[in-house]
N, C-alpha and C positions, 0 to 999 in steps of 0.2 A: 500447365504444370500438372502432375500427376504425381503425389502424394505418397501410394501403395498400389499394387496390381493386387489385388484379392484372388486373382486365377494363381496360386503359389502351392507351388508341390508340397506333399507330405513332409517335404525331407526338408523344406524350412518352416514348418510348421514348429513353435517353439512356446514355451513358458516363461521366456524371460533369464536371463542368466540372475541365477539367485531368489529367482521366485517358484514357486509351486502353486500355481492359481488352476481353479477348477470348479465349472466346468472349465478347461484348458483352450486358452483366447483364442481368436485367428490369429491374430499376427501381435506382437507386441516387439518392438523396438527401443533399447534402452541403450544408456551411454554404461562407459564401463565404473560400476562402483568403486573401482580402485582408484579413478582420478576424481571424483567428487570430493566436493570441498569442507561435505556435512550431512549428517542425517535428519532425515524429519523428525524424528523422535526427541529434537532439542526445541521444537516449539512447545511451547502449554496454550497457544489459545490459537482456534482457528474463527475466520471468519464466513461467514454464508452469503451468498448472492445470488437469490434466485428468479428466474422469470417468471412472467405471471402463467407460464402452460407449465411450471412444477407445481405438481398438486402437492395437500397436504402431506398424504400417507409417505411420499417421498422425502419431503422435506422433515418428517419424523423419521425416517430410517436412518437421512444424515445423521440427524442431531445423535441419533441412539449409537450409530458407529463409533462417531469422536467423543463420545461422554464416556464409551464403554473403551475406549484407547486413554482417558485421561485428560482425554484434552478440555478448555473453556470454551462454549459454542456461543455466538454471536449473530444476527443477523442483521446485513444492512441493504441498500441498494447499491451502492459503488462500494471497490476493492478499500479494503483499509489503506491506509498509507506507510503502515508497520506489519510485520506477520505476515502469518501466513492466509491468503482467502483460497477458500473451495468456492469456483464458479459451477452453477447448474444449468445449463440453458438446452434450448432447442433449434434443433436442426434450419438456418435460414431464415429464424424470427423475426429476424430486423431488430432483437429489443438489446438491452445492455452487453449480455451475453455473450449471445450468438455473433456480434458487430465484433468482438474483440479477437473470438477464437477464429472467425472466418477462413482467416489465411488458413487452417488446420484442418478444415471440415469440408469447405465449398465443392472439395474438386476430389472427395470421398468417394469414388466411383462404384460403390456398391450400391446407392443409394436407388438405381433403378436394378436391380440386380434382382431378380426371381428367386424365390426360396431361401429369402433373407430376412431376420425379422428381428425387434430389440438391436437396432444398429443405432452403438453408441461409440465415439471417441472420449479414451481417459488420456488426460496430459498432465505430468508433473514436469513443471517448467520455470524460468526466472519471469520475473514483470519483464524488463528489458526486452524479452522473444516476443511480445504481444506484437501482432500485425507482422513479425516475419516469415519469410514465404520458402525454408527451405526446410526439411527433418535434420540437416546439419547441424542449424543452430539450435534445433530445438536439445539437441542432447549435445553441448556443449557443457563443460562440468558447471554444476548447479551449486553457489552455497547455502548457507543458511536456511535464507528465506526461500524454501519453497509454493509456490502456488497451484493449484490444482484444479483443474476444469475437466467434466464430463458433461457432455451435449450428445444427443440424444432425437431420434426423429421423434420421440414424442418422450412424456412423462415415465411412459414404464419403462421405456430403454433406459433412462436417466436412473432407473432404480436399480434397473440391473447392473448398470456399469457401477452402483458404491458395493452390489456383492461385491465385484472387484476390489474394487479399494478397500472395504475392508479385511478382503485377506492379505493386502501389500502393507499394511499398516501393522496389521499382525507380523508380519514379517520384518519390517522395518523399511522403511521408502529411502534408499541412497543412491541419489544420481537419479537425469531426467529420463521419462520416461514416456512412452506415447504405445498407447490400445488403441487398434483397429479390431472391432470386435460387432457378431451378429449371430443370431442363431437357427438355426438349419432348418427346425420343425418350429412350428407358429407357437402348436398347445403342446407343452410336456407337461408330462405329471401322472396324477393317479386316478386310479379306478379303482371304488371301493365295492366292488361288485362279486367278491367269492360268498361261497355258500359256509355260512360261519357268525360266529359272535361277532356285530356288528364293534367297530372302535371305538374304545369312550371316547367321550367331551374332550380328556386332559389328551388322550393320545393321537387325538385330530388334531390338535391345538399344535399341542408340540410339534408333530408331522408339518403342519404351515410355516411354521419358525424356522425349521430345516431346510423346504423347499426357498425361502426367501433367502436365504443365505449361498442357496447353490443354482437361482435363477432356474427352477420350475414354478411352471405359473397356472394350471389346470389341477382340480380337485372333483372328479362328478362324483357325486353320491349314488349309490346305487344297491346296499348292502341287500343281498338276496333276504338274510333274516329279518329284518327290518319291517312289522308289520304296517306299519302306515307307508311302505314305501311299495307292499303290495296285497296284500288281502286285504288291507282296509284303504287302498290306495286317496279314496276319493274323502276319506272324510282326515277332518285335522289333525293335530300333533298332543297328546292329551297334556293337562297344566301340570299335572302329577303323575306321580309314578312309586310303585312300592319298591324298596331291597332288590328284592327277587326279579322285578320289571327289571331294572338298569343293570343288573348283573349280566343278565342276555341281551343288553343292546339296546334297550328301549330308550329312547329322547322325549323330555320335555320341551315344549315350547320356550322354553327360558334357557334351556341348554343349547338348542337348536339357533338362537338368538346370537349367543356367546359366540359359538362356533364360527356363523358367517362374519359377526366383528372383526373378529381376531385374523377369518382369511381374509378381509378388507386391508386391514393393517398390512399384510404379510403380501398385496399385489396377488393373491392367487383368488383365481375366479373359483369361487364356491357352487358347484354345478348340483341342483337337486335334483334327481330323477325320478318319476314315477312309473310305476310296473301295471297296468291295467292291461296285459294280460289279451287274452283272446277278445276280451270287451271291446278292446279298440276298434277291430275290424267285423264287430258282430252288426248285421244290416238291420236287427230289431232294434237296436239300442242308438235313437235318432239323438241324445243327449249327450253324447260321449265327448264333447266339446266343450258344454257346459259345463259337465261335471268336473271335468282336468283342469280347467281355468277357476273353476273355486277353489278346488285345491292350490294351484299354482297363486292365487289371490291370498288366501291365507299361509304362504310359504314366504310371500314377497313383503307381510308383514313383517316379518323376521327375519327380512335383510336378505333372504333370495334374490339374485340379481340374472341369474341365468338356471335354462330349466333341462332336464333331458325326457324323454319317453324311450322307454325299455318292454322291445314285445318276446324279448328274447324266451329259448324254452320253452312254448309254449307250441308246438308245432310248425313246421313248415307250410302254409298255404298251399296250393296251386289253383284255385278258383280263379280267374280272371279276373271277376267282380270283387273276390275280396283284396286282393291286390292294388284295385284299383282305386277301393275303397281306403285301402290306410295311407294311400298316397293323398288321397284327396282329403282326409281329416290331419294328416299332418301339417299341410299344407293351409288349412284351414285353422287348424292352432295354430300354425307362425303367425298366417294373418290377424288374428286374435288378438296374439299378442303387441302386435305394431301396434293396434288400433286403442291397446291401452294403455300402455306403456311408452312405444315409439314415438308418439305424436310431434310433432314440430316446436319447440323449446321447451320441451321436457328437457332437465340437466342432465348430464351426460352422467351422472351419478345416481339417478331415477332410470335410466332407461334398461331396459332387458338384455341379451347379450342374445344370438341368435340359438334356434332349440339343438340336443345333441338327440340321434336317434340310433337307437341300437336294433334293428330289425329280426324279423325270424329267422333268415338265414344270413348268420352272419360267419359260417362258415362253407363259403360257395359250394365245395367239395363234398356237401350233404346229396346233392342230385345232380344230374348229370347240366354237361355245359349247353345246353338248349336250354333247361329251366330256370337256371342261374341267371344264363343271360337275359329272358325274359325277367325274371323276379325283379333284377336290378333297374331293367329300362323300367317296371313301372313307377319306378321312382324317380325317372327324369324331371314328370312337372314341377315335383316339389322345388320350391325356393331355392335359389343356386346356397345359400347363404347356412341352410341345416348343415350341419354335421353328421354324414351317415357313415357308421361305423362300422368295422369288419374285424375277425380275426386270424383273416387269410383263408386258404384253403382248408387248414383242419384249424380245429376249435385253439391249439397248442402252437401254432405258426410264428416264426418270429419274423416280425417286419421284412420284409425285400419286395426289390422293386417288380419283380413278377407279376405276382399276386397285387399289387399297386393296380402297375399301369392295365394289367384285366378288366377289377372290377372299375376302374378311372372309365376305361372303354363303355362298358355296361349303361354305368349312371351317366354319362357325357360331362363328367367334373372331377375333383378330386375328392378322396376320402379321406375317413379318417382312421386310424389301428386301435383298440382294444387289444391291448399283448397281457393275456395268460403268464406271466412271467412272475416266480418270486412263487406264484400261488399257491400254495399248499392244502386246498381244500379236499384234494383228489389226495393227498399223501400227509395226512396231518400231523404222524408220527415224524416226520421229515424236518429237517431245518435248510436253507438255499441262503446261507452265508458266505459263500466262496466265492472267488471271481464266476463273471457270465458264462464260461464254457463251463467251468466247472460243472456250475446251476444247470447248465442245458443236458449235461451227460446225467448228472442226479436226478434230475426230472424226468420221470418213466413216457412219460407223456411228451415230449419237446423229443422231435431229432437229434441225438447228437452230435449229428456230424452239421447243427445250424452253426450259422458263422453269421454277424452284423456286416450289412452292407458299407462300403468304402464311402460311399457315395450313393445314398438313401436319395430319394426323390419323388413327387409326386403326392403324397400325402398331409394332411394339415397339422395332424394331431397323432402325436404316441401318448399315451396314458398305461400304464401296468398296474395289472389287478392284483397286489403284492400277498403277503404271507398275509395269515391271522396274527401274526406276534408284529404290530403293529414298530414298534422299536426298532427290531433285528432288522426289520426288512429295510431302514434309512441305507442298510451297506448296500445293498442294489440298488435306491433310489436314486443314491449317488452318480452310480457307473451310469446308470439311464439319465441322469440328467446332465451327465459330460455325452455321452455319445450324440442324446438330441440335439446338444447344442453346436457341437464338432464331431460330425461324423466321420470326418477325414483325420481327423489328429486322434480317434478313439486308440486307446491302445488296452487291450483287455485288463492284463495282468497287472500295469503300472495304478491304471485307473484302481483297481479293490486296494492295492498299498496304502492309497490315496483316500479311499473311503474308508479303511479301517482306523489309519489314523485320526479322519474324520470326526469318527463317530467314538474312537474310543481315545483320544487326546483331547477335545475341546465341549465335549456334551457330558464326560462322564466326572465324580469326583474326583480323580484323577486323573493322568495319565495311562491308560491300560490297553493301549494299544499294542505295546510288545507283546502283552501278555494272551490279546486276544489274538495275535497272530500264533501262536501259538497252541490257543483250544481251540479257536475255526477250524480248521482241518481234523479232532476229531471228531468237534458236532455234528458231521455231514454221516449219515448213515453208511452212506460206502468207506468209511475210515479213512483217519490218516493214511499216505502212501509208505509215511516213514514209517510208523506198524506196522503195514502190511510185510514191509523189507526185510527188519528186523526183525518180527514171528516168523517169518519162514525161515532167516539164516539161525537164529535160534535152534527151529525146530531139528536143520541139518545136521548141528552140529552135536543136539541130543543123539540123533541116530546114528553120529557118527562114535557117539560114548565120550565124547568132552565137551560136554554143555557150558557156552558161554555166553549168560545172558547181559556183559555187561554194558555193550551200548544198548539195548534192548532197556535195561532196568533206569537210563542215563534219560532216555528219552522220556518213559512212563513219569520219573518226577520230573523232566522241567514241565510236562501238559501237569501234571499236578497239583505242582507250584504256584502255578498259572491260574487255574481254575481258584483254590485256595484265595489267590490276592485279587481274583476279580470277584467272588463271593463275598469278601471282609470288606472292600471298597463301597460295592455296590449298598448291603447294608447298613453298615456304617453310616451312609450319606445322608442329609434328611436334603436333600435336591428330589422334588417328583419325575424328573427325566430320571433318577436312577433309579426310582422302584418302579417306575414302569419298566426299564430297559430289564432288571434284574427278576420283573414276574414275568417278564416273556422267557429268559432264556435259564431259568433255573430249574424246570424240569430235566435240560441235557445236559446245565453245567453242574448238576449234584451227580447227576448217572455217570459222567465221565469223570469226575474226581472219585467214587468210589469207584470203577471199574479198574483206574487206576493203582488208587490205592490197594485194591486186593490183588492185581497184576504183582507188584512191586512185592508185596506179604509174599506171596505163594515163591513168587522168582527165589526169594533169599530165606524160604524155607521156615518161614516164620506163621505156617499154618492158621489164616486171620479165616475167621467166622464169615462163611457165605453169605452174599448178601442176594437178597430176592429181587431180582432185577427187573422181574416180570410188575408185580403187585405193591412193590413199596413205595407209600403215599408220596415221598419226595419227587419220585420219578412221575407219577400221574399229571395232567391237566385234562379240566373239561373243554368239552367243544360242543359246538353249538350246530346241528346241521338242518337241513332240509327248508322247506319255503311254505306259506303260506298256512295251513293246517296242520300242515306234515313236521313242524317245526319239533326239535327235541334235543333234549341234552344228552352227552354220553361221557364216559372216560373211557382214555385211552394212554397209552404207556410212553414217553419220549424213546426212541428208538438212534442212539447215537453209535458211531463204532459198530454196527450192529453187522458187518459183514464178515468181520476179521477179530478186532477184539475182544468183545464177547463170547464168540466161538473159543477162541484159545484160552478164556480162562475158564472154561467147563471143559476143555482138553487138560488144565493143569491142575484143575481137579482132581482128575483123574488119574495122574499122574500120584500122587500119593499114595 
């Protein structure tokens, strides 16, 4: 018997009639809502049964799903014999579980399947279907009592499949239903690695919360400002810190604490990275081992569970010897670390996770393909198990399999991406709110004409090194963590619909989603398109001596409107996701409601007082740039509309 073919064209690649789940499943298979007999939403108490491979951190994400739907959580070892029970088990346990969903899982033919990973089955089912062996009966119409099983080849899968669940629940559960679900790339997630004010505490924090809910599960630290992360690399994380310290990013040891808790909770590996720089590879510096393992010792006090080394920017090599040398100390740190951490019944919740390594050239395209190819072989010996990272050909490259299967050839394994995406360090005035092409044409740096492969392969890990406005950038986090997880059912443009709603229906104090659909597209420095449209038909129709500006004036207030009720919201709130979300994006959403508002004045002739759009404190925010010494604060101007709109109201300026 055979279940599901997982080899399944794009074209029945689907989200369920009546659901909108995301990242977007591989297959999901539902009976039709309109002959079901009942919704979930008429139970109030569920019950829990879990095997002993669900760890804790799972078994809280349950509980926090169903509490925060309403419901009474309960847990037992057997099904109740009333209600509804949520089963959790694993893949072929043998224990309570896994024994009952069997007939559902066994013959799950992905299970040996290459470049599959978090492969979990979710089933909404009657008791009665337990031990039946066809998908017919399983979506036969369901009443009442529904029951619920996700199994999972291990514990995280299981946590990924209740993201699921808990957006069906949100939705409302009617009629049965069965996930076949897995995901493409092993590590998604982030890279805090631009040249910039490192993220507070609360804006990590929240950032994990996200990720857990949209099944990304990588975090490496690596914030270039970040002095203990490199000028003072080797020595610890101070206990204190003044005002002025934590305004540019500096972390306490007690912050530092908090942070990995929280991504404990949230299933995301908290990756700490240390920048030591040309030290690594310097032949006088016989210590450079020792030193990185105190650090990495005192980092592991503080809930560090996995570590990175970053020699990035710091010169390209071509010595032979030193080449040879940071293969051999890297190699020599992994060992290191087995030897203190790895050892044979250490808990699986003690042990280290293996190192990630960002190298000198992590952009091959720096030197020509003889030196590439050398640089990369000398990193063969290292341990099949490091993570060495790339950012394709140029420094700006988006993932494809090209530049993959290359440097794959090079090292004799696979790698891992570093993607430049979102990041705004090079363009700070900039916002990358828009769908992914959008972001790739806006981005001076990115090709425009990049496109996401159909069918990615070959690599372990994408991680995106996002904006400085830490909030804003969850809208690309999102499309990046549907894409890594279904590269084939990626669909650009549906995907941002999908994460604006996200982020601006469920994180913010209200609903303002519409309203940000709305200002996104003037935020982006290249302008709205429907500005663009309208300033020009405008402009024709002055030169033609019957100026009609009145879709023109139609448009200017609803983004006005817009801006207005996302500003009063956001304020208003006392929720900390909204003042973080409203200090990231209030230098562009105050520039474009005035740029507006004086558009609108001037159109209908009602001569409003210029507003300084260069220097006025609303529009400013500081940044934070450079590394090591060189480190320094500056202000600069939020730059919105700045192609088309602002031009034309210093054209209607002058028009007076």
């Amino acid at each position: 018997m055979v279940l599901i073919n997982p080899q399944i064209s794009k074209a029945q690649y689907m989200a369920g009639r009546g659901y909108s789940i995301y990242p977007v499943p591989k297959v999901i298979l539902q009976e039709d809502p309109e002959k079901s007999e009942g919704t979930f939403s008429e139970n109030t108490s569920i019950n829990i049964i879990a095997e002993s491979g669900i760890d804790e951190v799972t078994l809280n994400r349950a509980r926090q799903i169903l509490k925060e739907q309403g419901f009474n959580v309960e847990f037992s070892s057997h099904m109740s014999e009333r209600g509804t029970n949520l089963l959790l088990g694993i893949f072929s346990s043998e224990e309570y579980v896994s024994e009952r969903i069997d007939a559902w899982t066994h013959e799950f033919d992905i299970l040996g399947k290459d470049d599959a990973y978090d492969k979990y089955v979710l089933m909404v089912f009657q008791r009665r279907m337990l031990g039946m062996k066809t998908q017919e009966d399983l979506l036969k119409p369901i009443a009442k009592e529904h029951q619920i099983a996700i199994v999972g080849e291990n514990t995280d899968a299981v946590f990924h499949g209740l993201a699921t669940l808990e957006q069906m629940l949100e939705q409302g559960i009617n009629g049965g239903v069965v996930v076949y679900d897995w995901a493409d790339v092993k590590h998604r997630g982030v890279i805090e690695g631009y040249y910039g004010v490192p993220y507070s505490a609360e804006v990590t924090k929240d950032l994990f919360r996200f990720m857990a809910r949209y099944k990304l599960n990588t975090y490496m630290y690596g914030a270039k400002s970040d002095p203990y992360h490199s000028r003072y690399w080797s020595e610890p994380y101070p206990t204190s810190i003044t005002p002025e310290q934590e305004k540019v990013g500096y972390l306490t040891q007690e912050m530092m604490k908090d942070i990995t808790s929280v991504a404990r909770e949230c299933k995301v590996d908290f990756i700490w990275a240390i920048h030591p720089g040309k030290a690594f590879a310097d032949p006088e510096n016989k210590d450079i081992i020792r030193q990185i393992m105190g650090k990495f010792e005192s980092m592991y006090e503080l809930g560090v569970r996995q570590f990175g080394v970053f020699v990035d920017d710091v010169g390209v090599p071509s010595d032979t010897n030193v080449l040879k040398l940071c293969a051999d100390n890297l190699a020599a740190l992994q060992n290191a670390i087995d030897r203190k951490w790895n050892r044979p019944g250490v808990s699986p919740a003690d042990t280290v996770k293996p190192l990630q390594y960002v190298p000198q050239l992590y952009a091959y395209s720096w030197v020509d393909e003889e030196k590439a190819k050398a640089f990369f072989e000398t990193l063969k010996p290292v341990p099949e198990k490091v993570d060495i990272y790339i950012t394709g050909a140029n420094v700006w490259s988006v993932p494809n399999n090209y530049d993959i299967a290359k440097v794959n050839g090079w090292l004799g394994k696979r790698t891992s991406w570093w993607w430049n995406y979102l990041c705004n360090d090079s363009d700070v005035t900039k916002l990358f709110v828009a769908d992914a092409y959008t972001n790739f044409r806006d981005e001076t740096h990115i090709f425009s004409t990049s496109s996401l492969e159909e069918n990615l392969v070959g690599t372990n890990s994408i991680i995106v090194n996002p904006m400085q406005q830490g909030e804003l950038s969850k809208i690309g986090l999102f499309s990046t963590a549907d894409y890594t997880w279904n590269t084939a059912a990626f669909n650009n443009y549906r995907s941002w619909e999908a994460a604006v709603r996200a982020v601006g229906g469920s994180a913010l104090l209200a609903d303002l989603s519409e309203d940000l659909f709305n200002v996104i597209p003037a935020l982006r420095y290249y302008d709205n398109d429907k500005f663009e449209y309208l300033i020009t038909r405008y402009k024709q129709s002055v030169e033609k001596g019957k100026p009609a500006p009145g879709s023109l004036i139609a448009e200017l207030k609803k983004v006005n409107a817009s801006c207005s009720q996302i500003e009063k919201n956001l304020v208003l709130s006392s929720k900390l996701s909204d003042a973080l979300f409203y200090r990231d994006i209030s230098p562009w959403l105050l520039k474009v409601e005035s740029m507006t508002e004086e558009a609108i004045g001037l159109l209908e002739g009602k001569n409003p007082a210029p507003v300084d759009y260069e220097n006025d404190p609303r529009f400013r925010f500081e940044i934070l740039g450079g590394m090591g010494e060189h480190i320094k604060m500056a202000e600069r101007t939020a730059e919105p509309s700045a192609k088309c709109l602002l031009p034309f109201i210093y054209w209607l300026r002058d028009q007076k």
